[in-house]
N, C-alpha and C positions, 0 to 999 in steps of 0.2 A: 377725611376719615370715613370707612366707608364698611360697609355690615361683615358679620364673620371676624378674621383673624386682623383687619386692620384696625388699629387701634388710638394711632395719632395725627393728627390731620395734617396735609403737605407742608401747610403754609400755617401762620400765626390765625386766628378769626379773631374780629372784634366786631362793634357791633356800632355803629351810630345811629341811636333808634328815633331818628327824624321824620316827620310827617311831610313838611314842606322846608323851602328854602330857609326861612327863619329860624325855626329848629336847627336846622346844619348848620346854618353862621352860629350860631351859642355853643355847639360840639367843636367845632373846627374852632373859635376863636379861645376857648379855652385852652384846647391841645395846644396851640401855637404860644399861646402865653404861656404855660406851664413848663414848654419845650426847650423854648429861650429862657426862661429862668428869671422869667417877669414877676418876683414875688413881693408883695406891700411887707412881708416882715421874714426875712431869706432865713430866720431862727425856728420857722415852723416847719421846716425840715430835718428838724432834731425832734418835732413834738408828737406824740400818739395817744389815742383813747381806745380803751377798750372797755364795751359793755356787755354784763352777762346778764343772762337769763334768770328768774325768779325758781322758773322749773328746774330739778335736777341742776342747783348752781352748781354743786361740786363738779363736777363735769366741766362747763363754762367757766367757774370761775379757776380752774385746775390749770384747762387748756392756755390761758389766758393767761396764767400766769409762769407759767413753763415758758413762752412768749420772750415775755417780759424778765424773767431771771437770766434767761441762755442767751437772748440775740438784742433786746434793746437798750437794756441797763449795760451790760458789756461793748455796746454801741453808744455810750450816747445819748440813746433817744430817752427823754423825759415821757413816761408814762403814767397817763391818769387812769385809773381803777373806776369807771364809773359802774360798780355793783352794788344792785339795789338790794340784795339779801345783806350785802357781809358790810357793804360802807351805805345804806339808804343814799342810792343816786337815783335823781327823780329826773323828768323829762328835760327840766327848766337847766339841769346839770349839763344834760349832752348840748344844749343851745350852747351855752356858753362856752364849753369846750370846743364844739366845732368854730364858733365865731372869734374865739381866738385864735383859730390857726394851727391845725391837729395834722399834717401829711397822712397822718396811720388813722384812718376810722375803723375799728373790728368788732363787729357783732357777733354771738353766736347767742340763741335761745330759740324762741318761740317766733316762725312769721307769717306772714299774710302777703296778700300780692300787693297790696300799697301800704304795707306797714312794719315796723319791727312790733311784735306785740306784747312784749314782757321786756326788762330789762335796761333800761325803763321803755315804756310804750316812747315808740319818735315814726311821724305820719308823715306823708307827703307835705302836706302844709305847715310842717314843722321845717322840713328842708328848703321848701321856697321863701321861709321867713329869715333866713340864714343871714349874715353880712360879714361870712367870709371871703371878698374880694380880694383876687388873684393870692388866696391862700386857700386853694381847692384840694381838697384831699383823695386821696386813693380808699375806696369803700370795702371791706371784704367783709361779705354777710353772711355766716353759714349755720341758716333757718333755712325752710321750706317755704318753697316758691316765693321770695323776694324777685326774683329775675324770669318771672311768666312772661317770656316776650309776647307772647300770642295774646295778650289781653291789650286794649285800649293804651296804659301807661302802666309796667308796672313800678315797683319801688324803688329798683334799680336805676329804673331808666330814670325816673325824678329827680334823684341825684344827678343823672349828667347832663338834662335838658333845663337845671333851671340856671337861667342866665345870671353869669357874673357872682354865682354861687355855686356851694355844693360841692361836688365831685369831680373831677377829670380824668377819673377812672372807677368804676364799680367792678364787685363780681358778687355774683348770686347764683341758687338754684334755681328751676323753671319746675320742679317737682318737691315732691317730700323728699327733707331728707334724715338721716339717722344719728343721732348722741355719737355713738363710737364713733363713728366711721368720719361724720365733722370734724371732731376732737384730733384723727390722726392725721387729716388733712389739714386742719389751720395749722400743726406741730410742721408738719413735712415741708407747706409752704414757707414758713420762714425759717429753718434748715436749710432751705434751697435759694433763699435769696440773700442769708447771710456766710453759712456755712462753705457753700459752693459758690456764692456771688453774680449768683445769674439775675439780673436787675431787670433785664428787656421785659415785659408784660409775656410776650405770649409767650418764649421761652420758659419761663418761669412757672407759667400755668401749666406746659406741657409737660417739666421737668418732673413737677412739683406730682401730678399722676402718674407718671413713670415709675417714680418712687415708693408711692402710697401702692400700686399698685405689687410691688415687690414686696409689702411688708403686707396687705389684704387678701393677697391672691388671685386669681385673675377669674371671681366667678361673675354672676351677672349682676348683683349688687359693684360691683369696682367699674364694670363694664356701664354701669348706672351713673354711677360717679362722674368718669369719664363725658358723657354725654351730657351731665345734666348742671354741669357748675360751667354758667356762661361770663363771656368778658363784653361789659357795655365801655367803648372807647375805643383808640388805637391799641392795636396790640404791641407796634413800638415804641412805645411810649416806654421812658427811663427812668425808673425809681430812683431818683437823685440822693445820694450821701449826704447826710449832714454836712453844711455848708460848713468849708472846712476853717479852722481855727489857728493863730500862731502857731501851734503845737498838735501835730498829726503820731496817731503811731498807727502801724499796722504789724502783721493784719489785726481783724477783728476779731479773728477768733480766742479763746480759750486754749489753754495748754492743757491738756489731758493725757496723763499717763495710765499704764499697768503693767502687772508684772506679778507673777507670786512671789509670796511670805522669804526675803532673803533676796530678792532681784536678779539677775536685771530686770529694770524698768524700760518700756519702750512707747513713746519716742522717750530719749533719757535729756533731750534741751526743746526749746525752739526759741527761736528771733525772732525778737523785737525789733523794727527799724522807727527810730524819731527820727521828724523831720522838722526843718522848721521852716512854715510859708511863709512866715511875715516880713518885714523890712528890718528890724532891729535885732540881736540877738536877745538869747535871755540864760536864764541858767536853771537846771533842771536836776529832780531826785527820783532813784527808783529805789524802790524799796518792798519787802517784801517782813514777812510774820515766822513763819514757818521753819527751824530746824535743816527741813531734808532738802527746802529748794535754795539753792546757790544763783546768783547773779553777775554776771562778767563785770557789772559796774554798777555803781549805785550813785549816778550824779555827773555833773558839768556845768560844759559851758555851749551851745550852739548858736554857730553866729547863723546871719539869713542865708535859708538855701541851702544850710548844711543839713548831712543828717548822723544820726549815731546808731550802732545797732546794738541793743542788750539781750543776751543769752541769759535765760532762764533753765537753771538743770536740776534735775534730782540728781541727789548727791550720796554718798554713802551710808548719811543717816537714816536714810530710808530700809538699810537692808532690815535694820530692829525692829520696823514697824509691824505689830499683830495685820491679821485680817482684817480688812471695812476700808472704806472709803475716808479719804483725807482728802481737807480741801485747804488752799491759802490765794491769795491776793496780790498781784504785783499793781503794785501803785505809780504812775507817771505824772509828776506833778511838775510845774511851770511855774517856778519859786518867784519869779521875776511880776509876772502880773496872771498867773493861773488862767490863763488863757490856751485852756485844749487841756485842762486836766483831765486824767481818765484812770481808767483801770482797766487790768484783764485776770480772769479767775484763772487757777490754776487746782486741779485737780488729780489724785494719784488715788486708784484701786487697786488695794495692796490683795493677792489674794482673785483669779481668774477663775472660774469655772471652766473642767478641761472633764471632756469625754470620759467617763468609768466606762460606761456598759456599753455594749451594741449591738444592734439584732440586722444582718443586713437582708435576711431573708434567704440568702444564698441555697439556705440547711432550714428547713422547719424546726422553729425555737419547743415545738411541743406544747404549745399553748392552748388553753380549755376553752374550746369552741361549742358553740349553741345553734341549735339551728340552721342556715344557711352559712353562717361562715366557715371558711378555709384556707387550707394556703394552698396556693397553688399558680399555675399561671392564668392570669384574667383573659379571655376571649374576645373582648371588645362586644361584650354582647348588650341588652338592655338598653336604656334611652326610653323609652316609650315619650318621658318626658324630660328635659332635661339633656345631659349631655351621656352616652353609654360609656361602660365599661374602657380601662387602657387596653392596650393588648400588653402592656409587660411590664413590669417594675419598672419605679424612678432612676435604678440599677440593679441590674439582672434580669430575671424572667420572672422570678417567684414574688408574691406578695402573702399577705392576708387581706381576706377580701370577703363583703357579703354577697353571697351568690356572685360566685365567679365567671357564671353564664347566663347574667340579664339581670333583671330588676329585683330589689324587698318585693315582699307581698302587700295585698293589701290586706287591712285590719289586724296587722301583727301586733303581738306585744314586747316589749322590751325585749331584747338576742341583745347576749352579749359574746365579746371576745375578751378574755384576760390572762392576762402575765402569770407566769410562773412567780414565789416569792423574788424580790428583790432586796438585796442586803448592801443598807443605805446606813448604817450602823457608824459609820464614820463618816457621814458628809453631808456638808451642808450647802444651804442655796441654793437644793438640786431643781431640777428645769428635765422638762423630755421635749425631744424634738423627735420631730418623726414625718415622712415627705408624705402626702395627702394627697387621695384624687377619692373628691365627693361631691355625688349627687344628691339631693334631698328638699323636699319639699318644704315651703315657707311651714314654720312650726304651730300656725293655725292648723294643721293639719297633720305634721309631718316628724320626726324627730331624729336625730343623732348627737350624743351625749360620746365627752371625754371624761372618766372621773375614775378618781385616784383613791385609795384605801391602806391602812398598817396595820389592818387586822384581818381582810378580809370579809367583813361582814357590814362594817362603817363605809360607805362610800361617800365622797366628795364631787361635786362636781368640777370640772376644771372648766369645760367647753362645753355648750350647745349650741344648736343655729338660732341665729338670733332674726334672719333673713332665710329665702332661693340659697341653697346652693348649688350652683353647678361649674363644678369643674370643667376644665376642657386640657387640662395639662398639669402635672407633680408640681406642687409647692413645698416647701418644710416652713414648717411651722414648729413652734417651740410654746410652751406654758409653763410657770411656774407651780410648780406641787411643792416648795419648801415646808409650805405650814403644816403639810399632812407629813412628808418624807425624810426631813432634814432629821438624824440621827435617829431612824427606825429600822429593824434587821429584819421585816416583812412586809415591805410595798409592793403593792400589787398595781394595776394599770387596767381600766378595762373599757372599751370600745364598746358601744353601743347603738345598734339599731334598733327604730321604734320608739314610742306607740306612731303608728300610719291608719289613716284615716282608709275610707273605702273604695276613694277614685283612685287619683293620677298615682304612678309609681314608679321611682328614681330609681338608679342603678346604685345606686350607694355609698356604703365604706370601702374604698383599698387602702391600703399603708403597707408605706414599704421603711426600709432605714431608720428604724426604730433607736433611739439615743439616750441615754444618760448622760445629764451633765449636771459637774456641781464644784464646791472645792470640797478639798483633802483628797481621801485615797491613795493610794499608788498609783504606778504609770501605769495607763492602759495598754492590755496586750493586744496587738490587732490580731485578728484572726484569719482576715487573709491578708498573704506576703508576698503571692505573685502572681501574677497574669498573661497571660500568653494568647495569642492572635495567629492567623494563618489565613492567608488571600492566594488566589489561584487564578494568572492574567496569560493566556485566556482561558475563560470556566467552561467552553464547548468548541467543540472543532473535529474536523475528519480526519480520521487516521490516513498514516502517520501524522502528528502534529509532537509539538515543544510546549509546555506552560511552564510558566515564571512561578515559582513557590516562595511567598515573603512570608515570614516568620520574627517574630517579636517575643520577646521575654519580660515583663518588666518588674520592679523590683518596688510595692505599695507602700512599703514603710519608710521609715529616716536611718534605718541601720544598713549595715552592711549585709549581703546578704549571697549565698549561692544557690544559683537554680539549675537544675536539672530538666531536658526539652529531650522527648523522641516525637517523632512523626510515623505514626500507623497510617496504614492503606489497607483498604478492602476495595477491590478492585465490581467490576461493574457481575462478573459470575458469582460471585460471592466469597471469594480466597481472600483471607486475611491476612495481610503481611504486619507483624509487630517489631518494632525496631527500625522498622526502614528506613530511618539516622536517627541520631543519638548523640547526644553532649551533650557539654556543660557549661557553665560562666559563672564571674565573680560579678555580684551587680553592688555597685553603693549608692548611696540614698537617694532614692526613687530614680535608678538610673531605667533606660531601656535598653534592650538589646536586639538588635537586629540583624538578618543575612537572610539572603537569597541562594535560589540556584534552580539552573533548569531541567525540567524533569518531562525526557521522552516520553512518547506512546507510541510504540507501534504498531503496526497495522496487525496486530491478533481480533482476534474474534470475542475472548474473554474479557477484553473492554471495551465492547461498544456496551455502551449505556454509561450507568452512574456509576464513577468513578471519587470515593471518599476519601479525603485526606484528614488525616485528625493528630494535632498537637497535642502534645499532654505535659504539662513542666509542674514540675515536682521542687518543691521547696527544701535543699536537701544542705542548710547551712548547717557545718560543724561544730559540735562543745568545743570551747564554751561559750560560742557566739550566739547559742540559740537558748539558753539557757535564761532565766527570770534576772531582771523585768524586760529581757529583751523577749519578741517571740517566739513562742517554738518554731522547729521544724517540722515538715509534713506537710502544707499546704499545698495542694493542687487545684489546678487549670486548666482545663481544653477548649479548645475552639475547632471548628473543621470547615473544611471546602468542598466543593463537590464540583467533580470535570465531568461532562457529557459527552461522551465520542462515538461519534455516528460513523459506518464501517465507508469503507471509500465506495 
């Protein structure tokens, strides 16, 4: 992993943070014993603890339990709550938890470089008191600076050097780190190692920012992230499955559906596979709560080594169901001696949030600008500090943007950009998305604010930096504005730069692809329907020469649709030629179109130089195909090339 745009490192890193030979044998003889699967009680691989913070519990104890409802209750795994806000878990609780045998140790709160400090307080020499032998657990810490490697020992590393205890794996920060940003990392983490099933350590670490980094965006906080959550151990080391039991089912995950008010539903099943490891048969029941889910079977008999597969489906009584979320429960029970009972949750979100509005920037929406904002095309100008300006929309050319040609100022006051009314009159659960490239200074100094209004004069806040931002590439981002928006016929949206301090200054706000989403409404009309391309191989050459002209039409929406394509020339004197071909096509749903052909030059004098080619396709489908809720007709497209021909 190496500065700039590389972001993931060649090879796995882990860390054996040994001084001398003796330290290495207590890292190395752990790894090996936990590898082979040397464990004094092989049921502590179904067991996990998790401790939260005093500070900001909702937070810790939130993340921690999102954890625990989606990947290890639906797994299996026995989890202990040791929170000292919501259940008084005191220090003496985590001893006895880890010394019985916990594979899952999870911290998140307040730390120190040899300590967890809140939640309950647990020190180095609380870890060397341990008498968890050969039942060493997997550590994940996410406090600040637990994992200082640059100090003497930090509290990471305590965990993997005290012998015949502890750990066999930790992971910590080496700096501060932040609530949110923790919270969506310990979430993403175990997503990635039950959801996707990536077990191997350093895969899993790598995975696991990959993801977080898709869902934070890629500024220098993620890029912080990234660098600063290290691995004490093998990085191949294999988070082993709960030692398996007569009765396996797979997979692990949950059945989650969706679909709007009436269906289909999709996915509309999944399978279950029972298996049976043991030596004897037994006989088994599935069973299920819930009206709309259906079951291929509900029960038997599996002898050893067989297995059975049961289909779980939403079924037609789902089409009745209103809007909201519905949840039920398939149960796998081992009637014979309950040995591998389990469960897998099933859930169905009746009712999707689907695109109402959309700004792609293509066309200036008309929006009430302040100050430095506008639409237009950004220059790539600005940075001073920070990352400068794009040079063009997420897609297109156009954006909104603060100073489209360099940085805010300094000592400004709040400039805003806001939305024309927005009539949200009918929908609910509405959310905006919109692609992001922002610059801005940590907000000890610095500001940018997203915040939402139904009156125009009430505003809300939705977003501000909470950190640096600096972008170096389009994210979309989405926030919920329901509580202000959901069933109001004057939403408004408004962007904001400022207040900025006197020094340093960012390049700022763009936004491009501006979105509504929610349920109800009608079908969304798109507004553009087609696109058209033109390439010119080869773009320079000495008369007489030949260039290859390709040409594209494509068809943006799911309907059927006809477009309309001419190719104009203006030749390198300045003569206009309009029409210089001309046709037409049927395109369906999101087809493209394509043809070529070759187009002389010769040896005149009226085209040496720049020679322009420019497509133009015209969206020109028939009533009643073009007619509501399908989209209109009328969309246009151009794209051009330019041939350079130098006289022989």
């Amino acid at each position: 992993m190496d500065a700039g745009d590389d972001w993931t490192p060649d090879i796995a890193i882990g860390r054996f943070p040994a001084d001398d030979g003796a330290e290495l044998t207590v890292c190395v003889d752990k790894t090996l014993s936990f590898d082979n699967g040397v464990f004094a009680d092989a049921e502590y691989t179904a067991r996990a603890c998790f401790m939260a913070s005093v500070d900001n519990y909702t937070i810790s104890e939130g993340t921690h339990n999102y954890v625990v409802s989606n990947h290890m209750d639906p797994n299996g795994i026995v989890s202990e709550k040791l929170y000292q806000v919501t259940y008084g878990a005191t220090t003496q609780d985590v001893r006895n938890a880890f010394n019985s045998g916990k594979l899952y140790g999870c911290y998140s709160g307040h730390g120190a470089t040899t300590y967890w400090a809140d939640g309950p307080e647990f020190t180095q020499s609380d870890v060397n008191n341990l008498t968890n032998y050969q039942m060493y657990s997997w550590v994940l810490s996410f406090a600040c600076i637990t994992g200082t490697f640059s100090t003497d020992e930090c509290f990471m590393e305590t965990w993997i050097l005290a012998a015949d205890k502890g750990a066999v794996a930790a992971w910590g920060s080496s700096v501060n780190s932040y609530w949110t940003e923790d919270d969506v990392l310990e979430k993403r983490l175990f997503d990635t190692l039950w959801d996707d099933d990536v077990r191997e350590l350093g895969p899993l670490y790598n995975t696991t920012k990959i993801v977080y980094a898709g869902e934070m965006g890629t500024g220098s906080t993620t890029r912080r992230y990234f660098e600063m959550y290290n691995h004490m151990g093998d990085p191949a080391l294999f988070i082993p499955y709960a030692i398996q039991t007569a009765m396996t089912v797979t997979p692990n995950s949950p059945f989650d559906s969706e679909g709007q008010s009436g269906g289909p539903f999709t996915p509309v099943n999944k399978v279950y596979t029972i298996e049976n490891t043991g030596v004897s048969g037994f006989n088994y029941t599935v069973s299920k709560t819930q009206s709309w889910v259906t079951l291929s079977s509900t029960g038997g008999y599996l002898a050893a080594g067989a297995t059975a597969n049961i289909t779980a489906s939403i079924n037609s009584a789902a089409n009745g169901l209103a809007d909201g979320g519905y949840t039920d429960t398939v149960s796998f029970v081992n009637t014979t001696n309950h040995d591998g009972d389990t469960a897998r949750g099933v859930s169905l979100q009746v009712g999707v949030p689907v695109m109402q509005y959309e700004w792609n920037m293509d066309t200036n929406p008309g929006w009430t600008t302040a100050g430095q904002w506008a639409y237009g095309s950004p220059t790539g100008g600005g940075g001073a500090y920070g990352n400068p300006d794009p040079t063009s929309g997420a897609t297109g050319s156009s954006v909104y943007g603060y100073n489209l040609a360099g940085d805010y100022e300094n000592s400004m006051s709040e400039t805003h950009l806001t939305t024309t009314a927005i009539d949200c009159t009918d929908l609910a659960d509405v959310s905006v998305r919109f692609q992001r490239y922002l610059n801005v200074e940590t907000p000890s100094y610095d500001h940018a604010y997203l915040r939402v209004s139904n009156n125009g004069s009430s505003w809300t806040t939705v977003w501000e930096n909470s950190a640096e931002v600096t972008d170096s590439a389009w994210s979309m981002v989405e926030y919920d504005i329901s509580d202000v928006a959901d069933g109001e016929s004057t939403v408004y949206l408004r962007w904001t730069m400022g207040v900025t301090d006197s020094s340093w200054t960012y390049s700022g706000w763009n936004i491009d692809d501006v979105q509504i989403y929610a349920l109800g409404g009608g079908t969304v009309v798109p507004t553009d329907t087609v696109e058209v391309s033109i390439g010119c191989t080869p773009d320079n050459g000495v008369l007489p020469f030949t260039t290859q002209m390709a040409i594209s039409l494509t068809n943006l929406t799911t309907e059927n649709r006809r477009a309309a394509g001419r190719v104009d020339m203006v030749i390198a004197n300045g003569t206009p030629y309009t029409n210089w071909r001309a046709g037409w096509t049927n395109l369906s749903d999101s087809e493209t179109y394509s043809t070529f052909w070759n187009q002389s030059l010769p040896a005149l004098g009226s085209l040496v130089g720049n020679n322009v080619f420019t497509i133009v396709g015209v969206d020109v489908t028939p009533a009643p195909y073009n007619q509501p809720p399908f989209a209109p007709a009328g969309d246009t497209d151009n794209d051009a090339c330019t041939v350079v021909a130098t006289s022989p």
